[in-house]
N, C-alpha and C positions, 0 to 999 in steps of 0.2 A: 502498500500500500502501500518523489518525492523526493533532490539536492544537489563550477567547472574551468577551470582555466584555461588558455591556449597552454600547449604543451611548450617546457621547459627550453632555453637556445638549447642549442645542440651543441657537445659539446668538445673539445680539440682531438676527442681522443674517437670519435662517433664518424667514420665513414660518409661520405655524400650518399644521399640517397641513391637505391639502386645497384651500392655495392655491397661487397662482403663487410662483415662484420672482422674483426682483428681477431689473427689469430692467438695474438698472444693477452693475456687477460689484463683489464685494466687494474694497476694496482692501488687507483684512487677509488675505485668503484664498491662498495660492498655488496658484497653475495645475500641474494635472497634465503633468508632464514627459512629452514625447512619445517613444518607447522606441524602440530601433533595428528590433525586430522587433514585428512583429504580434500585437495580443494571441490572435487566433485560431490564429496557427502555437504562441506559447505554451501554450494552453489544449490542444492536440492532444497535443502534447511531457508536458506535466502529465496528460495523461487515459495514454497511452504507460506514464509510468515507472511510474504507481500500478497500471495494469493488471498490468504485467509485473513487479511485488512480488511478487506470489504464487506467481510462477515461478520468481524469484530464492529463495526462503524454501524451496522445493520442491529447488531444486540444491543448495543450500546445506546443508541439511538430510541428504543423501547422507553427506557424511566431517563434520560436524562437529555439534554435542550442539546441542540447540533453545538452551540459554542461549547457548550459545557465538556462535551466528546472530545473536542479540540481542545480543549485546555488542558484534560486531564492526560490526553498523549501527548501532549508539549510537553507539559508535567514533568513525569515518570518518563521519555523520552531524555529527555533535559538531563534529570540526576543519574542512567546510567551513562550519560558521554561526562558527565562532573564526576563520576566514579574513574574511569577509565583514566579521564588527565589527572588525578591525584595521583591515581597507581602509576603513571606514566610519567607523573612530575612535568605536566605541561602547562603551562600558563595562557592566559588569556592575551589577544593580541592586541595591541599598542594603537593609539591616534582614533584622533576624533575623526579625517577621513574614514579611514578603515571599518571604523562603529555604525559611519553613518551610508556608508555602502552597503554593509551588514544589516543594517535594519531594511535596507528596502527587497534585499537579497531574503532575510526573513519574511517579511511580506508576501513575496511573490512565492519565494518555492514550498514555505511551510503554511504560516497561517490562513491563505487567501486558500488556496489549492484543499487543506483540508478543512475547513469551514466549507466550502461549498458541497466536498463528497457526502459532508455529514449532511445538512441540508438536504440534497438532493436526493438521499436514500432515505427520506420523507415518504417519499413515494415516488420511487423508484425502487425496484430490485437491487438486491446486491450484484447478482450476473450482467447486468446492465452497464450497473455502474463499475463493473472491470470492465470491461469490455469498451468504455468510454474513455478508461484510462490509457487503454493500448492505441490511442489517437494522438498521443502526445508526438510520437514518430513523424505524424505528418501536417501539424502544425509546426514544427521545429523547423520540419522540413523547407515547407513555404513558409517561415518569418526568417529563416538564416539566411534564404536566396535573396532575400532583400535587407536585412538589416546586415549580413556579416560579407564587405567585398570579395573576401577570399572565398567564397562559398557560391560557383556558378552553376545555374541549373543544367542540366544535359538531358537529353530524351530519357535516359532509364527513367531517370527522378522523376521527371514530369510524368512519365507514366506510372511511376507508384503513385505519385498523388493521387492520379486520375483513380487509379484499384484502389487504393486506400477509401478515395469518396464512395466507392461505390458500395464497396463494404459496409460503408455506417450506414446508408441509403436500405441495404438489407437489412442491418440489423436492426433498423428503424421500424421497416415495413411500410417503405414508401410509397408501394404498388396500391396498400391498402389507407393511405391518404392518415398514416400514423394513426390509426383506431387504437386506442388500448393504452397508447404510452401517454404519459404526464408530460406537458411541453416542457413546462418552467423545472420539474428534478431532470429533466433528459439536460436541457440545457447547463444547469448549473454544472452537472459531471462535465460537459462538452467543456466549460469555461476553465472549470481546475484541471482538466488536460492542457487549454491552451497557456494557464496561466506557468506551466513547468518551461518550455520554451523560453518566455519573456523574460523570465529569472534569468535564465541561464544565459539568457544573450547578453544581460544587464553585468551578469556576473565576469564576463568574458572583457568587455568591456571595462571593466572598474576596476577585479581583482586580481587579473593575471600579472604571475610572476611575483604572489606573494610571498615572502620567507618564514611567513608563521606555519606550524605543523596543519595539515588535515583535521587533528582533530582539535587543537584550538581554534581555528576560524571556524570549524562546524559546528562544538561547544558553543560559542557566543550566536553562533547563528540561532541557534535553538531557543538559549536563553533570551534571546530579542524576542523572537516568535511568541514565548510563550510570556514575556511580558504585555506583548501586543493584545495577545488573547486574554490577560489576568482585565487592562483596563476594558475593555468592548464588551467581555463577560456577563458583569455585573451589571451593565447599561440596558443588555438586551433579554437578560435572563434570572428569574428568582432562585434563590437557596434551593435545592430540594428537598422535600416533605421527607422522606424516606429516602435509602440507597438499599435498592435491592442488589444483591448479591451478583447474580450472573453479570446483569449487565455492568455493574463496577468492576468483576474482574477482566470485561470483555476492555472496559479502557484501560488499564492496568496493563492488561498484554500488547493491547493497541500501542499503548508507547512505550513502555519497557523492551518489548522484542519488537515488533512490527517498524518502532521508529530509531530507537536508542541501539540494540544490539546487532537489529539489519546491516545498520550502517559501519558498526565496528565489521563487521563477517564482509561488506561489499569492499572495502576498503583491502583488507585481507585479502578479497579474490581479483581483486584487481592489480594490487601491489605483485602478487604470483605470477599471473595468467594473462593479465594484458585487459585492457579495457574490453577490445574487440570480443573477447569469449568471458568477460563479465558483463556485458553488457544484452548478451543473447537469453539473460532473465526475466527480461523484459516478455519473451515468447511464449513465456512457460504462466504468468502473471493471469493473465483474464481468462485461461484454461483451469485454472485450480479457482480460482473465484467463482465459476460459474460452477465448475463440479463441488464447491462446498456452498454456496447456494441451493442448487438442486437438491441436493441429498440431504443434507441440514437443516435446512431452513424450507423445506418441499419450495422453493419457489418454481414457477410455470416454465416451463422450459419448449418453444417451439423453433422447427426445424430454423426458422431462418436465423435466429440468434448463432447459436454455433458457427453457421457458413457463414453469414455476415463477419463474423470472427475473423474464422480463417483468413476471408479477403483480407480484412483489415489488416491482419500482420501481413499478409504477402505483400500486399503495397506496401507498409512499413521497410519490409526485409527491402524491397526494391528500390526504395527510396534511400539508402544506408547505401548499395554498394557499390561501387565505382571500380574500375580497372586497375588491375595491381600497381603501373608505371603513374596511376595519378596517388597513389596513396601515399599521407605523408610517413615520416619516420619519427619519431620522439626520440628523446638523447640520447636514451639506450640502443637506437638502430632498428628496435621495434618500429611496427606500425601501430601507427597511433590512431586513436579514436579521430573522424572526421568533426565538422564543425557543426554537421546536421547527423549525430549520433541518433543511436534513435531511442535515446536513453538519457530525457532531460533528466541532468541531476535533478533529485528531491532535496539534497540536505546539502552537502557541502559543496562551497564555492572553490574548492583547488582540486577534485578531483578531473580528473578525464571522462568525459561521459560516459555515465551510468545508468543505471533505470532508476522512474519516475517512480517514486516513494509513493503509494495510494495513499 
């Protein structure tokens, strides 16, 4: 169920694009630490908890106000990244610039994005509303052609856009003049898809090439967030009478895992494995939402939802990929995530694109 920088100069020891990598190892360079578990059982645990965001947002959403949803995973999102930088001994990052990039960076990628899911799964489905999340690919797509110069459209692209529309068009049920679906929760899900894009272009823009860690800029990012959500809270939303149980612990996990620990494990699977096949979680995302809707939550499941799906990521996918000789390289020689990833960060502003945090 969400948080990007241009990648790092390249650096004296880093080949021209297009050649070999040295064969002799860089001795400034440190080796990637071998992790106790597998980045593929991680990657599965991270496709899991994002799935099941949408599920969480939907229980939660039962006894308590949408802000209130959103607070309480900014919350509990919040203190396990404050857990992490104490263990880690990382500190918070410097200048009123920085802060105030930061807040609008919280804005767009955490509190706007998850206020509206919550919202919107009012009345909408939870199946729905992943499956509105996996559109984030192709707004990216079209706002990077035009806000980001180094980012030119080419016919593939333009033809995932085209599969991409058509996709939401089914899942909509356009043939039948939208009968059945809620405009204004259809819309809101539509809007916190687009709103991950805007961040991330905002973020590219403003933050790249910061020296603070990953998870200090994403620590403050949060705490902004959820400061945002503490004052708007109270304005929009009374105390509640009671806290039943399920649905409290549904936001508990919504931000403890879904927001807070996702992000520590995406980090990890990308520091490993490369943005490119961290980012391919994104696919796995509005599959597992809809099968823990379904089953779960009996919610109604017809044929054109799933195919509408599918299109949707296949435009997505086709929207991502470009010819090996255009793909850039990152310091390390790798290839780096594109500028229209199809994985608007959710949370942090210094990673390489990632998937959209539900």
């Amino acid at each position: 169920m969400s948080t990007a920088t241009a990648p790092s100069p390249r650096s004296r020891h880093t080949p021209p694009p297009g050649t070999s990598a040295p064969s002799v190892p860089d001795p400034a360079r440190k080796p990637t630490p071998r992790r106790a578990v597998d980045w593929r059982v991680r990657f599965a645990l991270l496709s899991l908890v994002w799935g099941f965001s949408f599920l969480l947002i939907k229980v939660g959403t039962e006894a308590y106000a949408p802000f209130q949803v959103t607070f309480g995973r900014l919350l509990f999102g919040t203190a396990v990244l404050a857990v992490a930088m104490v263990v880690k001994r990382q500190g918070l990052p410097r200048g009123a610039r920085t802060w105030g990039h930061l807040t609008v960076a919280a804005f767009f990628l955490n509190a706007l994005p998850f206020s509206l899911f919550a919202y919107a799964e009012l009345t909408i489905p939870s199946t729905l509303a992943g499956i509105c999340n996996a559109t984030s690919p192709l707004w990216g797509m079209a706002l990077s052609m035009v806000a980001l110069s180094e980012d030119r459209p080419t016919r593939r692209r333009v033809a995932g856009l085209g599969i991409g529309f058509i996709g939401v068009l089914t899942v909509l049920g356009a043939w039948q003049g939208f009968s059945g679906l809620d405009a204004t929760g259809t819309a809101m899900a539509l809007l916190a898809s687009l709103s991950y894009p805007i961040g991330w272009i905002y973020v590219r823009r403003t933050l790249a090439g910061r020296s603070e860690s990953h998870l200090s800029l994403t620590g403050a990012q949060l705490f902004l967030a959820t400061l945002q959500l503490a004052v708007v809270t109270p304005l929009f939303t009374t105390w509640p009478s009671a806290f039943p149980v399920v649905p409290l612990l549904a936001v508990i996990a919504l931000g403890a895992l879904g927001t807070g620990l996702a992000v520590l494990i995406q980090y990890g699977i990308v520091a490993e494995v490369g943005p490119t096949t961290g980012q391919m979680v994104t696919y796995f995302i509005p599959v597992i939402a809809t099968a823990a809707g379904v089953t779960l939550l009996d919610e109604a499941l017809t044929w054109n939802t799933p195919v509408g799906a599918l299109i949707v990521l296949a435009g997505a996918a086709l929207t991502q990929s470009r010819p090996k000789a255009e793909a850039p390289r990152n310091g390390d020689g790798a290839r780096a995530a594109t500028p229209s990833s199809p994985t608007t960060p959710a949370v942090s502003p210094t990673t390489a694109p990632t998937a959209p945090q539900p």
